[in-house]
C-alpha positions as CSV (number, residue, x, y, z in Angstrom):
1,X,-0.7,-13.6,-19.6
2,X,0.2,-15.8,-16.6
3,X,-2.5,-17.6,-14.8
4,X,-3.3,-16.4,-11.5
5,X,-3.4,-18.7,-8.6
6,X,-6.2,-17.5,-6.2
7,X,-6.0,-20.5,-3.5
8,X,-2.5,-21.5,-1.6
9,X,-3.1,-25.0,-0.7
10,X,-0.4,-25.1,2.0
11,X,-1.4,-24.8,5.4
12,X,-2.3,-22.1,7.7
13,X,0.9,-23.1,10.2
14,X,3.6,-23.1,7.2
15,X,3.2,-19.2,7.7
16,X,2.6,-19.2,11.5
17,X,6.7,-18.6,11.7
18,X,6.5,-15.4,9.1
19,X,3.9,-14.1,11.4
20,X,5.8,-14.5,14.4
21,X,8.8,-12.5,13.1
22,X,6.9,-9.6,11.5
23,X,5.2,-9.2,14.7
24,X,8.6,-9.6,17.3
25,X,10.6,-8.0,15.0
26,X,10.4,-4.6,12.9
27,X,12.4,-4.8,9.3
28,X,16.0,-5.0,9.6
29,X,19.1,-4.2,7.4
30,X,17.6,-6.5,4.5
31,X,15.2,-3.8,4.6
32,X,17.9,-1.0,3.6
33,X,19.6,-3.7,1.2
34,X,16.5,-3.5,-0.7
35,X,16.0,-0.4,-0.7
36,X,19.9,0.6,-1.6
37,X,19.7,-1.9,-4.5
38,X,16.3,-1.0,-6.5
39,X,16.4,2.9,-5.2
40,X,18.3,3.6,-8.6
41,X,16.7,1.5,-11.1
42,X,13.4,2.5,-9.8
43,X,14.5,6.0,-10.5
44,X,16.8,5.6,-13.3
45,X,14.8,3.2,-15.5
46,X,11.2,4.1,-14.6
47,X,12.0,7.8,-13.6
48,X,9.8,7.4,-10.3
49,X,8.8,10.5,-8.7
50,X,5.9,11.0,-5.7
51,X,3.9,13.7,-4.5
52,X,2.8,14.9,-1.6
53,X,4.5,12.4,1.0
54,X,4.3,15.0,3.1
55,X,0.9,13.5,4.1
56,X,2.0,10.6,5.3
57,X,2.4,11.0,9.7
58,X,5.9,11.4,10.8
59,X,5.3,9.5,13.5
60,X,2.2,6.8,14.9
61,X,0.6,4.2,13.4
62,X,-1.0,4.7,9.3
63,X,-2.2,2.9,6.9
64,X,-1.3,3.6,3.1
65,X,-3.6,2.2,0.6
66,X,-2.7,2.4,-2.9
67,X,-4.2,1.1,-6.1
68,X,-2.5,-2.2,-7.4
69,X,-1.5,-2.9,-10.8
70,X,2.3,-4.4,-10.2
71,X,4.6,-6.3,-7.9
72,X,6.7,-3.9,-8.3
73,X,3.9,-0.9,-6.3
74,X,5.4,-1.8,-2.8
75,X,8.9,-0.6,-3.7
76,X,7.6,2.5,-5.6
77,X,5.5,3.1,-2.6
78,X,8.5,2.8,0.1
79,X,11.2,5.0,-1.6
80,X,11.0,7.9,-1.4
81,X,9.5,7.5,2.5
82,X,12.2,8.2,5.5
83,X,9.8,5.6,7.6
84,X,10.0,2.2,6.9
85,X,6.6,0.2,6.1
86,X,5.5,-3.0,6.4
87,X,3.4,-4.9,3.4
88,X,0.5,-7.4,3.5
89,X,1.5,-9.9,0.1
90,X,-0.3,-12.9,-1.2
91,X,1.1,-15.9,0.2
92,X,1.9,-16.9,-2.8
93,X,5.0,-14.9,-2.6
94,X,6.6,-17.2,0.1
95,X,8.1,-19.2,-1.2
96,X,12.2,-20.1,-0.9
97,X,14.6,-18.2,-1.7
98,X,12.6,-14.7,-1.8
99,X,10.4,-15.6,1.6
100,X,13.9,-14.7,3.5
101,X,13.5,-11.2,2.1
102,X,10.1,-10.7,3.0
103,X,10.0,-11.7,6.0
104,X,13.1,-9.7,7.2
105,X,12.1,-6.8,5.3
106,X,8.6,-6.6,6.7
107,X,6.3,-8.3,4.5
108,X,3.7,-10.6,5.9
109,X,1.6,-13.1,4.2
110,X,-2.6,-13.0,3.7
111,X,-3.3,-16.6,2.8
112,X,-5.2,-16.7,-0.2
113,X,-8.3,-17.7,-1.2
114,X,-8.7,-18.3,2.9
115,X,-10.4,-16.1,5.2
116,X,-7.0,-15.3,7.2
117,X,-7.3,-14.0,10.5
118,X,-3.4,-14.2,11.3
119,X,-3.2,-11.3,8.4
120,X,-5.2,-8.9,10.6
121,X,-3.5,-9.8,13.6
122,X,-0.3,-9.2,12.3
123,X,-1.3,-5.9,11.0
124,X,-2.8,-4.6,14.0
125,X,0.3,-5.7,16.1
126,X,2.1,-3.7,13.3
127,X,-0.1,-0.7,14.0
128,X,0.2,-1.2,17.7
129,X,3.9,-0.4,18.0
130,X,3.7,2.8,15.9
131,X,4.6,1.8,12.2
132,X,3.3,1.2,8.9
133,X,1.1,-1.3,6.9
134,X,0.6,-0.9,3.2
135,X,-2.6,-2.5,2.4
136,X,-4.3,-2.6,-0.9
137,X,-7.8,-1.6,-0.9
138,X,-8.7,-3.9,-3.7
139,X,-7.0,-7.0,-2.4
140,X,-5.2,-8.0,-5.3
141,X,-3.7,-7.2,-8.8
142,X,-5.8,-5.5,-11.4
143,X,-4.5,-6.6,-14.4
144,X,-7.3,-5.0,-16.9
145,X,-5.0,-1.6,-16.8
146,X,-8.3,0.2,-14.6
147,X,-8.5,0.7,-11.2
148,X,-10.7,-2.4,-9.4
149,X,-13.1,-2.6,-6.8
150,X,-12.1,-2.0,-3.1
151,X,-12.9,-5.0,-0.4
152,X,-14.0,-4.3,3.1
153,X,-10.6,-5.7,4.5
154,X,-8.9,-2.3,4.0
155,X,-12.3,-1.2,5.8
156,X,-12.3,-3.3,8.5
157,X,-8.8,-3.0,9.4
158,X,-9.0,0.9,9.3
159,X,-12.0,1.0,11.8
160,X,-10.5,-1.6,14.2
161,X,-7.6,0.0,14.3
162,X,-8.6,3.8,14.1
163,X,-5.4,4.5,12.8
164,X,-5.3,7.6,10.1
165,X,-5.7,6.1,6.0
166,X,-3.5,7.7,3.4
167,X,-5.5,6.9,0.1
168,X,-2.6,6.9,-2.5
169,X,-2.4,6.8,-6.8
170,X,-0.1,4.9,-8.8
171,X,-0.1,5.9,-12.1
172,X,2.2,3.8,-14.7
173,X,2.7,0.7,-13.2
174,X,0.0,-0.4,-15.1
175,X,2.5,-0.8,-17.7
176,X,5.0,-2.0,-15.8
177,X,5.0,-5.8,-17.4
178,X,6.1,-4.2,-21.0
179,X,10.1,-5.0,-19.5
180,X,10.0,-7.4,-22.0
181,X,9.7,-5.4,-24.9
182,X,12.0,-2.6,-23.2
183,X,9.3,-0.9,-22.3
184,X,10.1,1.1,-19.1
185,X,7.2,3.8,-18.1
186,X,7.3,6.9,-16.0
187,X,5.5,6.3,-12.4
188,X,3.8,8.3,-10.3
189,X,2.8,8.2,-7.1
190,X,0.2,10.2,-4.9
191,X,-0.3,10.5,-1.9
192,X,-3.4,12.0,-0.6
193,X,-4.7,13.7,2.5
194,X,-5.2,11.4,5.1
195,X,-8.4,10.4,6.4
196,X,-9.2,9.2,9.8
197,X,-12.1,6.9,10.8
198,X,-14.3,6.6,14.3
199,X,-12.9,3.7,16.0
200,X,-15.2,0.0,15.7
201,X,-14.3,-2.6,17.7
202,X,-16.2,-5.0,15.4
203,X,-17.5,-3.4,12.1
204,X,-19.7,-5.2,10.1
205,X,-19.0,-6.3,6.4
206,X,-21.4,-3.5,5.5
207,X,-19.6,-0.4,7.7
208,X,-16.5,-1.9,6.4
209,X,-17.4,-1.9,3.0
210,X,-18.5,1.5,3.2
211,X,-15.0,2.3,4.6
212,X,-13.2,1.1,2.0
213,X,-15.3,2.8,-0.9
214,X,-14.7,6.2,1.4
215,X,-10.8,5.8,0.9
216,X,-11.1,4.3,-2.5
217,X,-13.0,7.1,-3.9
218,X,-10.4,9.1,-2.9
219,X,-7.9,7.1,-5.2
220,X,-9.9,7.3,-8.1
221,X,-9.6,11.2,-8.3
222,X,-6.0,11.1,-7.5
223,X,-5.1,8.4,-10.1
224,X,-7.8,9.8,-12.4
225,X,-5.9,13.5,-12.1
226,X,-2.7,12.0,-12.7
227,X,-3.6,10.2,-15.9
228,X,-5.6,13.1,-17.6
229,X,-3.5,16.0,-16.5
230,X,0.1,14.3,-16.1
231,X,2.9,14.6,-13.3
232,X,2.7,18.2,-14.1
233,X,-0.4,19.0,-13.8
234,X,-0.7,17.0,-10.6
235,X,2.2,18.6,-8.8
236,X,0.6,22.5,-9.7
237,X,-2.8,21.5,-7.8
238,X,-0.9,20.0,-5.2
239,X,1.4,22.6,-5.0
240,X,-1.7,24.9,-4.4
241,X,-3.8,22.4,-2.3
242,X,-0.9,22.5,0.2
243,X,-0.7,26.5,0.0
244,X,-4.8,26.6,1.0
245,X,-4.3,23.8,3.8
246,X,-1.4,25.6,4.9
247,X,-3.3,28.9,5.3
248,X,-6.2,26.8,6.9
249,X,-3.9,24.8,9.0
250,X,-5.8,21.4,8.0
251,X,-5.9,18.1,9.5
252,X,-6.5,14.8,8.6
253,X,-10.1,14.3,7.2
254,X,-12.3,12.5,9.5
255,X,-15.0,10.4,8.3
């Protein structure tokens, strides 16, 4: 298994100019490009399928906060979505020829191993105008096969912002490096209700902690249901989660 390199030794101002775009600029047609090209293998080859993305606003700001076990979970995330989103990556990622793509298709860099204020600025200027960021609540790869621990940044930037958390499951990706050995696993993902927190101008490490193990909780139980009782089972007790919320006309969770 590859190495993982936890500290980008280039300099905060090499990504000053992929901050600048993401936050002038929302994704353009590289976006669609993208999404025209891996749209069929992601669904052909890995038979990709979602549920729920009903939950996810139509409109407004959001913040979608999957588990993370592959580079591949932003574009399993993002297709079957009408609305186009905008990721936070490891900086590590920018790098020539591919940091063209990201930066036109919405993808902004965290610095890593750094404590990256431009990251946060960028997502709340993201936020501000109306779209979505996909941040992952545990801040990096798992790469045990199990679900990690959550980090206050998903926390933080969900009380500073105050802008509705969809908690969401991917199931198979864990198994996405097995390409190799023609290996090719069915994903799911799920999205769950979202949850909206009180607005805090500066939350604490603590509060945003606590934040963050609110909305992971939430993706343990849908990642845990999808691994014991299957796509299947998942989509029956969505099918009749959405039938009760229906007939109690719910709304976002708040916390």
């Amino acid at each position: 298994m590859k190495a993982q390199v936890y500290k980008d030794q280039r300099p905060a101002e090499y990504f000053t100019r992929f901050h600048e775009r993401v936050r002038s600029r929302r994704p353009d047609w590289v976006y669609e490009l993208v999404r025209l090209v891996l749209t069929p293998y992601l669904l052909l080859i890995y038979r990709a399928r979602c549920i729920d993305s009903h939950h996810i606003p139509a409109d407004g700001p959001a913040i979608i906060a999957p588990n993370h076990f592959s580079f591949l979970d932003h574009f399993f995330v993002a297709v079957y979505l009408r609305r186009k989103v905008q990721f936070m990556a490891k900086s590590q990622l920018f790098k020539r020829p591919m940091q063209f793509i990201y930066t036109h298709g919405g993808v902004f860099p965290v610095r890593r191993g750094h404590h990256d204020e431009e990251a946060f600025k960028t997502a709340h200027t993201v936020l501000a105008r109306g779209d979505i960021v996909v941040m992952y609540a545990e801040a990096g790869r798992s790469r045990s096969g199990d679900l990690g621990k959550p980090r206050h940044g998903l926390g933080r930037l969900a009380l500073e912002s105050g802008a509705p958390i969809v908690p969401t499951a991917i199931a198979g990706t864990e198994r996405a490096r097995n390409w190799k050995r023609l290996q090719f696993p069915k994903v799911t993902v799920h999205f769950g209700e979202p949850i909206r927190f009180e607005r805090v101008a500066e939350p604490t490490k603590e509060q945003a902690q606590a934040a963050s193990e609110i909305v992971f909780e939430q993706v343990r139980v849908l990642h845990s249901r999808l691994r014991t009782d299957g796509r299947r089972g998942a989509v029956r007790a969505a099918r009749a989660a959405r039938r009760a919320a229906e007939g109690a006309g719910r709304r976002p969770v708040d916390a």
